[in-house]
N, C-alpha and C positions, 0 to 999 in steps of 0.2 A: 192904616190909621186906627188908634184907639179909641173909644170911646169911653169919657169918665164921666161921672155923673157922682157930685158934692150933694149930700142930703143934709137941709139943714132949713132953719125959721129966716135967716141970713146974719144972724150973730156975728160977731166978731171972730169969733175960732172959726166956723164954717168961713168965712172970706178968706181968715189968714191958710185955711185950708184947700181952698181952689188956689190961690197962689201957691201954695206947697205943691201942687200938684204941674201947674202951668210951670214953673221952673226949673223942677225935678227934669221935667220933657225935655225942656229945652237944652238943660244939662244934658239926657243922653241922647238929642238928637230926635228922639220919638215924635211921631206927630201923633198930637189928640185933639181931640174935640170935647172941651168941658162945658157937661150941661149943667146950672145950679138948677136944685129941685127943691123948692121953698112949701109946697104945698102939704100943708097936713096928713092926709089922704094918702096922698102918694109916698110918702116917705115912710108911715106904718105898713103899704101894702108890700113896698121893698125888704120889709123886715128888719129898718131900723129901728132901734129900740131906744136909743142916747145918740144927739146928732154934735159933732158931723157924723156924718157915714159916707163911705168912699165904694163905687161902684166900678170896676173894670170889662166892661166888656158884658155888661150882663148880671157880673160874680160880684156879689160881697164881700167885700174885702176888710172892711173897717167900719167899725161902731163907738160912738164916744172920745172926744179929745182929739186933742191933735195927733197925727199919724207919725209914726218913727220915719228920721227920715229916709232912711236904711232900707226900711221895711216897702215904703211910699213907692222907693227907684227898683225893686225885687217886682212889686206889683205891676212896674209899669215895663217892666223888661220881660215878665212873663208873656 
């Protein structure tokens, strides 16, 4: 199982962002566990800089805007 972790204040792009992520999964089958991280604090110490920010497993993946979707199923198939 994955672990992903959305960093974000809960905006609009950050939700439509955890759904990008919850369906992409479910498209390849993957199981994850999506955490949203709304907290200030923790989302500077992750090294987001522009939210969303997409977390797999640990690894930074993505900063700013919405994720390619492309890019989103590469991240979660790694």
């Amino acid at each position: 199982m994955k672990t992903v972790k959305v960093y974000g204040p809960g905006c609009k792009r950050c939700e439509a962002t955890q759904t990008m992520v919850q369906e992409a999964a479910a498209r390849l089958g993957i199981d994850v566990t999506v955490e949203k991280v709304t907290d200030a604090q923790s989302i500077a110490m992750a090294g987001v800089m522009s939210t969303p920010g997409i977390s797999v497993d640990g690894k930074l993946v993505h900063a700013g805007g919405l994720p390619d979707a492309g890019k989103l199923e590469g991240w979660l198939r790694a």
